[in-house]
LOFI-625377 format. One record per residue (C-alpha): residue number from 1; residue in one letter; x, z, y. Coordinates in Angstrom, 3 decimals, always signed. Example, Ala and Ser with C-alpha at 12.3 -4.5 7.8 and 13.67 -1.06 7.14 Angstrom:
<rs>
r resi: 1&resn: a&east: +12.300&up: +7.800&north: -4.500
r resi: 2&resn: s&east: +13.670&up: +7.140&north: -1.060
</rs>
This chain:
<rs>
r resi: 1&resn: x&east: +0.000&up: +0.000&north: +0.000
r resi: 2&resn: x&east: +2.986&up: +0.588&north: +2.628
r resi: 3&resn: x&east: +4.559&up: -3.021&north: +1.812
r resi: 4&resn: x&east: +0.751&up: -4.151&north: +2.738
r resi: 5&resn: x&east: +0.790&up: -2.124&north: +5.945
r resi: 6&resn: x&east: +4.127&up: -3.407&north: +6.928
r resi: 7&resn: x&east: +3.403&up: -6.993&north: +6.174
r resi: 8&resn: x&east: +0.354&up: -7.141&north: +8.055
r resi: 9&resn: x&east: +2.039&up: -5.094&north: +11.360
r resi: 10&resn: x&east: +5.154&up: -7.627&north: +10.952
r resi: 11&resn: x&east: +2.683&up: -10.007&north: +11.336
r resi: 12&resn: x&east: +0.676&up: -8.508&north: +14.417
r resi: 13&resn: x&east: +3.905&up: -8.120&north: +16.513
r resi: 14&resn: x&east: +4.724&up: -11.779&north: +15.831
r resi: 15&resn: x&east: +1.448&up: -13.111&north: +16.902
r resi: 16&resn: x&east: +0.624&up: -10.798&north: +19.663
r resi: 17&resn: x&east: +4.373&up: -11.381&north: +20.679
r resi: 18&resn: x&east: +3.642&up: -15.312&north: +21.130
r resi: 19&resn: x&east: +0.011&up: -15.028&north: +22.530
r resi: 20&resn: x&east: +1.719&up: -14.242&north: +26.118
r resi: 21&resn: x&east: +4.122&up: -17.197&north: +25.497
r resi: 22&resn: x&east: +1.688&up: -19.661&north: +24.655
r resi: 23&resn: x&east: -0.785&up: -18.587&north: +27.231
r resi: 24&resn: x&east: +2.218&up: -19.362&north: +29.524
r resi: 25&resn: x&east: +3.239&up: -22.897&north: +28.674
r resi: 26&resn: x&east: -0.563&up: -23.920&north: +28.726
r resi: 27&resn: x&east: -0.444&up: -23.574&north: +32.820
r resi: 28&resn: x&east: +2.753&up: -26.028&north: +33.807
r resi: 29&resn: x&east: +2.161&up: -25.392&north: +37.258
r resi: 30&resn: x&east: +2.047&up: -21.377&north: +36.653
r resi: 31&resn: x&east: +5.332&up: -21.580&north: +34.709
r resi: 32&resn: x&east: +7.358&up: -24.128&north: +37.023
r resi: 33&resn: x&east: +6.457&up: -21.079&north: +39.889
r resi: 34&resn: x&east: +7.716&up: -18.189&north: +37.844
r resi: 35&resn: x&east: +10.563&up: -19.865&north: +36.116
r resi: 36&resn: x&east: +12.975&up: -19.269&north: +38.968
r resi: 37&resn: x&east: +12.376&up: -15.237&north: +38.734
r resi: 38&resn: x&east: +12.022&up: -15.094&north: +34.846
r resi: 39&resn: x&east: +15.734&up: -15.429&north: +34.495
r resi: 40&resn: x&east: +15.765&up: -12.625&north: +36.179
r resi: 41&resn: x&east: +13.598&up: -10.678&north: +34.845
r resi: 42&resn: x&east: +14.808&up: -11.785&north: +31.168
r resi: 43&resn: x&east: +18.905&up: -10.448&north: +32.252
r resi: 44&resn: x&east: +17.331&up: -7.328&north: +33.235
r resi: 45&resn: x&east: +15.097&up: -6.555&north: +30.098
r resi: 46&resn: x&east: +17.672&up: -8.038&north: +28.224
r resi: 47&resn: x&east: +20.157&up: -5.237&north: +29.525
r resi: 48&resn: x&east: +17.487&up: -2.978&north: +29.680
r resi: 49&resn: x&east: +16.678&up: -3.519&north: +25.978
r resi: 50&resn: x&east: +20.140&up: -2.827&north: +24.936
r resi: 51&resn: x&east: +21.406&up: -0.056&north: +27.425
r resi: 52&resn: x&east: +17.630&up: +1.586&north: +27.206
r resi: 53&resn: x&east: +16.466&up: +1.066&north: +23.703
r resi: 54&resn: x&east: +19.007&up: -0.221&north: +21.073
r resi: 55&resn: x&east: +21.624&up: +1.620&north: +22.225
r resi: 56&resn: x&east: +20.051&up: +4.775&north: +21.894
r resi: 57&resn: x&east: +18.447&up: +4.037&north: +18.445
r resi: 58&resn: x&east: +22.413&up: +3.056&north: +17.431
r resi: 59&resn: x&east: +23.551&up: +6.880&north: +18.484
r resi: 60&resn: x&east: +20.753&up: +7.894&north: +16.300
r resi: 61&resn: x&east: +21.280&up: +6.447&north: +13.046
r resi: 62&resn: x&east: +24.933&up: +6.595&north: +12.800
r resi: 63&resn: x&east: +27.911&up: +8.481&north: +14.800
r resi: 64&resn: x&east: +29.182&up: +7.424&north: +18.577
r resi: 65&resn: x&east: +32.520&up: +6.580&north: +16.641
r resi: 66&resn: x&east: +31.056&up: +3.904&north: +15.003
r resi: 67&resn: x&east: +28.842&up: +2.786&north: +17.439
r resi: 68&resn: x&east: +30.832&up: +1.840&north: +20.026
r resi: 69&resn: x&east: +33.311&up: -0.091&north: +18.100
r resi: 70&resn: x&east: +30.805&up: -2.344&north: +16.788
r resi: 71&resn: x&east: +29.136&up: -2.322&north: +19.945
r resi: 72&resn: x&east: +32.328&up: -4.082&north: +20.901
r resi: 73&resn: x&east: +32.508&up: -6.274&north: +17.710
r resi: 74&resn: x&east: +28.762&up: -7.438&north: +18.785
r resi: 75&resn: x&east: +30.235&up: -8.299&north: +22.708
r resi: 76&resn: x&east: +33.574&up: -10.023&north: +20.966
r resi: 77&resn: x&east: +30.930&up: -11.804&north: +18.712
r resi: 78&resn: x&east: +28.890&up: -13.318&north: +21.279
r resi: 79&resn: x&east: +32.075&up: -14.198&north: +23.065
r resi: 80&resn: x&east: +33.499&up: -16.887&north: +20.194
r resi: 81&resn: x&east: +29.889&up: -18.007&north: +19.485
r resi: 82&resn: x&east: +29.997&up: -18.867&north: +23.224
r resi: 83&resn: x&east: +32.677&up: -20.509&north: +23.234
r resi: 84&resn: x&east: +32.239&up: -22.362&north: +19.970
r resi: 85&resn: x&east: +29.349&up: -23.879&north: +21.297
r resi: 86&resn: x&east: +31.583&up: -24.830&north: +24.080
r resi: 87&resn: x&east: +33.946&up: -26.711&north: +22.111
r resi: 88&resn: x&east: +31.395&up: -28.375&north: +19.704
r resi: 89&resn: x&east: +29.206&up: -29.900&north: +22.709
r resi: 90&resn: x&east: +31.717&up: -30.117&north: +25.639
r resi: 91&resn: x&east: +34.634&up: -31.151&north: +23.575
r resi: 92&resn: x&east: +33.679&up: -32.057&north: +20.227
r resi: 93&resn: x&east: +30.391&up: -34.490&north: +21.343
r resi: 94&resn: x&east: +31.666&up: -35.043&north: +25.121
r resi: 95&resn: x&east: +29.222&up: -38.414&north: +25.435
r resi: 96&resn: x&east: +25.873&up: -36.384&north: +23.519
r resi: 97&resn: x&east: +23.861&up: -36.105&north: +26.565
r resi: 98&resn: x&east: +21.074&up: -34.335&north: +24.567
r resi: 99&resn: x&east: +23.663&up: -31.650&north: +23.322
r resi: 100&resn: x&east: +24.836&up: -31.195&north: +26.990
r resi: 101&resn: x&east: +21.971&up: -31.075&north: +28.405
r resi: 102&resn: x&east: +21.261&up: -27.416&north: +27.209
r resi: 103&resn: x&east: +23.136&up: -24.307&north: +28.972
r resi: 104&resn: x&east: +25.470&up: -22.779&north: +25.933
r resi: 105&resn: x&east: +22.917&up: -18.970&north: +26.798
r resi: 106&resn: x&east: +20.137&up: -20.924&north: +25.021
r resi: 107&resn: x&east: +21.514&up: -20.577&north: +22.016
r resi: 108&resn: x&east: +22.953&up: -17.364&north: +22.111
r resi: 109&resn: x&east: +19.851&up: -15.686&north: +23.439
r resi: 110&resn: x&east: +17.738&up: -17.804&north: +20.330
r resi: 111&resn: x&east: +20.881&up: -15.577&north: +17.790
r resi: 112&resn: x&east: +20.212&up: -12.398&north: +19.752
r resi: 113&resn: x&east: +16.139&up: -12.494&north: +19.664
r resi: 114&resn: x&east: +16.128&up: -13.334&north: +15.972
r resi: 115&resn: x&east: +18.818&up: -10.458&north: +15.447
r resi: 116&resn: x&east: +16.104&up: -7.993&north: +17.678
r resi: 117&resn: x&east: +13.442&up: -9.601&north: +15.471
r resi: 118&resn: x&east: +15.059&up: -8.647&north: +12.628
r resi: 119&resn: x&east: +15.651&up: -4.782&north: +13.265
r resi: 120&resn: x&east: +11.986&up: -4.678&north: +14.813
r resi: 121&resn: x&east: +10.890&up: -5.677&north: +11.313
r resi: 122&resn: x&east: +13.291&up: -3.415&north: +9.745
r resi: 123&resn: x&east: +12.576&up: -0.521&north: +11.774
r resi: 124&resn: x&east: +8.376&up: -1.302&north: +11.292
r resi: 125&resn: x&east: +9.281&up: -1.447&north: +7.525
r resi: 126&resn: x&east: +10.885&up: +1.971&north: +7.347
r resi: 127&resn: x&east: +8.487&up: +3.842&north: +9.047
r resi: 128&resn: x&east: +5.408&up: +2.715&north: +6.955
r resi: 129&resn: x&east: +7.683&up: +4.210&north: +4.145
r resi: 130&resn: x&east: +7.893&up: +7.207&north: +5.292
r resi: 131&resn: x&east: +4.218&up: +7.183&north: +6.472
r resi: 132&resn: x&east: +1.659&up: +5.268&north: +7.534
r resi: 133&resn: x&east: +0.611&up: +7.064&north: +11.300
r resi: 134&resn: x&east: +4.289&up: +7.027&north: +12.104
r resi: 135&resn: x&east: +4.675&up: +3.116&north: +10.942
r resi: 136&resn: x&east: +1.243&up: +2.510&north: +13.277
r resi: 137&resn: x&east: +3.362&up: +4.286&north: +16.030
r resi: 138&resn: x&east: +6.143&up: +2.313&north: +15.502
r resi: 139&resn: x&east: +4.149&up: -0.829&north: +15.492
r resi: 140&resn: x&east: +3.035&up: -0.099&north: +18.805
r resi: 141&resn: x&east: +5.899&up: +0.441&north: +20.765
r resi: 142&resn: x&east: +7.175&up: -2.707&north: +19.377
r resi: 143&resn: x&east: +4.180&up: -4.781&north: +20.437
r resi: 144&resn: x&east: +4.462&up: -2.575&north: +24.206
r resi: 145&resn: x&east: +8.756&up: -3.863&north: +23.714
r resi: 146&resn: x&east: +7.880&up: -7.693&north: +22.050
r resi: 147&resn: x&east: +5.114&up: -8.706&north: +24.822
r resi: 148&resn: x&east: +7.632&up: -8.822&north: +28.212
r resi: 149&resn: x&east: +10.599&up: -9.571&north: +26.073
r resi: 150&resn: x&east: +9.256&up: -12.840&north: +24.479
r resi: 151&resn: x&east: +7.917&up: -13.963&north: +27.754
r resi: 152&resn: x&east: +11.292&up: -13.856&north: +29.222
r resi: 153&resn: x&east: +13.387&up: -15.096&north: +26.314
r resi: 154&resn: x&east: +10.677&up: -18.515&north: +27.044
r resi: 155&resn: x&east: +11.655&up: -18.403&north: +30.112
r resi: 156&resn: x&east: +15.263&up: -18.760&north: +29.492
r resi: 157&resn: x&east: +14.605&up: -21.429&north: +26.815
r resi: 158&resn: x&east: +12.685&up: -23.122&north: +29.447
r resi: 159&resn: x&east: +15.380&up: -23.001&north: +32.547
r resi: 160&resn: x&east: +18.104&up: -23.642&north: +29.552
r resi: 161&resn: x&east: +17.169&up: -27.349&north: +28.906
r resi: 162&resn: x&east: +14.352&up: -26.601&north: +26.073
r resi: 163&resn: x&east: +11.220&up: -28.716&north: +26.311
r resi: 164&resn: x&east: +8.212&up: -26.718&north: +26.452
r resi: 165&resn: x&east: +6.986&up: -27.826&north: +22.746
r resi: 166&resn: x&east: +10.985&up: -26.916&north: +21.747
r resi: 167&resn: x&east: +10.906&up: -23.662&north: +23.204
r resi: 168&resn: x&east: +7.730&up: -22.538&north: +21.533
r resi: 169&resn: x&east: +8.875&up: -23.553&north: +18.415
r resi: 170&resn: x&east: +12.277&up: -21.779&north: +18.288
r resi: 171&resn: x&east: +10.643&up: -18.533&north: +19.552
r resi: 172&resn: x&east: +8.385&up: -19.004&north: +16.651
r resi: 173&resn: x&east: +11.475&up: -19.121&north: +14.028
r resi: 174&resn: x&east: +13.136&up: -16.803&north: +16.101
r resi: 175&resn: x&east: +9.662&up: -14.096&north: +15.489
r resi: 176&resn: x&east: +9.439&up: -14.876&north: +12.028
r resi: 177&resn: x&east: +13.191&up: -13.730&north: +11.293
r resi: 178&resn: x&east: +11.143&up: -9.962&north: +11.494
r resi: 179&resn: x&east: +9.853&up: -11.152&north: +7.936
r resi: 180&resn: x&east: +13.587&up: -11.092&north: +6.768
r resi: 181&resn: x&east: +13.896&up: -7.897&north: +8.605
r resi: 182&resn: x&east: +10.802&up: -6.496&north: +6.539
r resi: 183&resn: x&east: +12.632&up: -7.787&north: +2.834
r resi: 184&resn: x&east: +15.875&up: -6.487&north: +4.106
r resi: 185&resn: x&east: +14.610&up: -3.086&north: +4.797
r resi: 186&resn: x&east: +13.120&up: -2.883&north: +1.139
r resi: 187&resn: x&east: +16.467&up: -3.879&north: -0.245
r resi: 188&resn: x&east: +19.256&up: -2.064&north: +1.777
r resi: 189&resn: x&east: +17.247&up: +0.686&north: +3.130
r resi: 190&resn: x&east: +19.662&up: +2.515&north: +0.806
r resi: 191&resn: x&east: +22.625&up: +1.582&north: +2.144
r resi: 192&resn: x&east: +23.810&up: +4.622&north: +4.650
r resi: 193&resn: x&east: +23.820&up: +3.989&north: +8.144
r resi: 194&resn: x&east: +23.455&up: -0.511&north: +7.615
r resi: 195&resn: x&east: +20.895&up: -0.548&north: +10.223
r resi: 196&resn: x&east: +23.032&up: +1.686&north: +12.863
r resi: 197&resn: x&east: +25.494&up: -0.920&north: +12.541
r resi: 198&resn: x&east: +22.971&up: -3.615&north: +12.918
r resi: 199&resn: x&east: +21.635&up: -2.328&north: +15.856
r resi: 200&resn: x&east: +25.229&up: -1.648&north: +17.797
r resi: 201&resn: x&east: +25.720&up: -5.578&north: +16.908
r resi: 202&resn: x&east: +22.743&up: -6.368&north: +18.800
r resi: 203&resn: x&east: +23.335&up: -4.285&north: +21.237
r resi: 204&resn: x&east: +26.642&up: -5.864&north: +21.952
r resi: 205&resn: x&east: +25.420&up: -9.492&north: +21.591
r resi: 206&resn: x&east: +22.668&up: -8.426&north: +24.501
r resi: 207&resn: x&east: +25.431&up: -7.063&north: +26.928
r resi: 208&resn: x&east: +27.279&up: -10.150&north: +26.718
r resi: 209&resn: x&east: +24.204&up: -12.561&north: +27.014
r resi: 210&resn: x&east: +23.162&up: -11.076&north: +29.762
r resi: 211&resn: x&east: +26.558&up: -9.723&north: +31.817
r resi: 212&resn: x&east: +28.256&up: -12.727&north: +31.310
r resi: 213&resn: x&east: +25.454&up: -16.120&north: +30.699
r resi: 214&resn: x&east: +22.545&up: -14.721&north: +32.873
r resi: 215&resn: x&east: +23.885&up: -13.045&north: +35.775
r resi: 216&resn: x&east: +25.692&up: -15.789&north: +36.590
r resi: 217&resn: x&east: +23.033&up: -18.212&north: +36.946
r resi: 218&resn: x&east: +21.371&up: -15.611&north: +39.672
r resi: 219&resn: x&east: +24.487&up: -15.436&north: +41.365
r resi: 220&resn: x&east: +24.646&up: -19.374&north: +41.814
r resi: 221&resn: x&east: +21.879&up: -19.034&north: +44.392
r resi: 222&resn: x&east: +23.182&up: -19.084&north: +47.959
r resi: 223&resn: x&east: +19.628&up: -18.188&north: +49.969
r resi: 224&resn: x&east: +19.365&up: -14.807&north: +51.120
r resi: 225&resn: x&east: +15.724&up: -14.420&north: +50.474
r resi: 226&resn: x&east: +15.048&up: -16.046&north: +47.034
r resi: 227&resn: x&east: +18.452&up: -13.935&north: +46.330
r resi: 228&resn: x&east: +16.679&up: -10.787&north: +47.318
r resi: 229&resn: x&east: +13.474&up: -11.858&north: +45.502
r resi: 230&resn: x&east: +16.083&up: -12.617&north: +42.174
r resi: 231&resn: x&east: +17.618&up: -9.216&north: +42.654
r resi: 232&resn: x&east: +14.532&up: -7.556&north: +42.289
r resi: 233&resn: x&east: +12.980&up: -8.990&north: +39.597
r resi: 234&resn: x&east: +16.169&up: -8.338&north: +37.599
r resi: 235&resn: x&east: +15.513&up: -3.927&north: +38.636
r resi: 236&resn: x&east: +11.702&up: -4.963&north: +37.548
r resi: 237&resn: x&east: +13.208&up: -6.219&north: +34.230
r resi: 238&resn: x&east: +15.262&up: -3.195&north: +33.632
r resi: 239&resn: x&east: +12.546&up: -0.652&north: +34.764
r resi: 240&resn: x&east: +10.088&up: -2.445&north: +32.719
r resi: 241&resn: x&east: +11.840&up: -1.371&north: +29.613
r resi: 242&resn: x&east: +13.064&up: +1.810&north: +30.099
r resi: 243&resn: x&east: +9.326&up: +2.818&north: +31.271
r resi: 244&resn: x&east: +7.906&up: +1.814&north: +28.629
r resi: 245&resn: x&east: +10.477&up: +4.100&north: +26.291
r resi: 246&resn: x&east: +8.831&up: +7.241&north: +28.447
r resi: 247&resn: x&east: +5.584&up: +5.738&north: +26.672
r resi: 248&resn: x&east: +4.499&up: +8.923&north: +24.232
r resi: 249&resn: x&east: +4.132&up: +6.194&north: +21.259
</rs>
């Protein structure tokens, strides 16, 4: 009966996750206005999600010694994926416009989503185990985390290069890699401390995506006001997510 539980709240948080991103794309006119401040609000629930929330839940499962250094490991990670994608589009295909065409974040944002995905269907899993009202809890907060996050990750799909139809598509895959989190749970959940280590990765991976790929692209705007406007939306994206950990979920 908990496998059933968990299956059908995987499955909940995946849909509910995408309703706000569909909704979205349906109104062209509504996205092209907001697309300019969702990159900023993505960086900042992006940090906010790993400062706020999985660095936290790290410190919890396993010790700060290990933590940190795979923390790191996660950071380094993201780092040579970067920069492999570098040298496979700018170098390796220099006249595949297509390839080009998308900034290198696009892809590492789609890695560190499905990697979130993954432990949010992990972390649903174990908690129906141990019982049911605390695996409803746990379902929750992830829907309250999922909703803001998923519209942002579009939006950086979107301002990336991604067609509309190619973004929603990849953040589909990218939600149903919370199914592998759900197996994964059943079959390592054994395994001391593998899902501290999993979250410090992520954790990592989100640091770099968004201190080193989004920021950046704020930055590149030169007017004072829509600079302003930027800057705030990026606080809204960080306060977003660490109010919604004061939730009592």
């Amino acid at each position: 009966m908990s496998l059933l539980h968990a299956v059908l709240a995987v499955g909940l948080v995946s849909v509910l996750s995408l309703a706000g991103v569909v909704a979205l794309s349906l109104r062209e006119r509504l996205l092209d206005r907001v697309l300019f401040f969702l990159v900023s609000f993505s960086a900042g629930a992006i940090l906010g999600t790993a400062y706020f929330d999985l660095l936290p839940e790290a410190l919890e499962l396993v010790e700060a010694s290990i933590v940190f250094p795979y923390l790191a490991l996660g950071f380094v990670s993201f780092f040579f994926l970067e920069r492999s994608i570098y040298w496979y589009h700018g170098h390796g295909h220099p006249h595949d416009k297509a390839a080009g065409s998308v900034k290198r974040y696009v892809y590492l944002n789609l890695i560190g989503d499905g990697i979130h995905n993954l432990i949010d269907g992990m972390v649903i899993t174990t908690t129906f185990l141990l019982s049911v009202p605390l695996g409803v809890a746990a379902t929750i907060a992830v829907i309250f985390h999922e909703l803001p996050q998923e519209i942002g990750d579009f939006g950086i799909l979107i301002f990336g290069g991604f067609s509309r139809r190619r973004a929603l598509f990849f953040n589909f895959l990218s939600a149903l890699t919370a199914f592998g989190g759900l197996i994964l749970a059943f079959v390592l959940i054994e395994i001391e401390g593998f899902t501290g280590l999993l979250v410090s990765l992520s954790a990592g991976g989100f640091i770099y995506l968004g201190a080193s790929e989004l920021l950046p692209e704020i930055k590149k705007e030169k007017v004072f006001n829509r600079s302003f406007l930027q800057y705030v939306t990026f606080v809204l994206g960080l306060l977003m997510i660490w109010s919604l950990d004061l939730l009592p979920l």
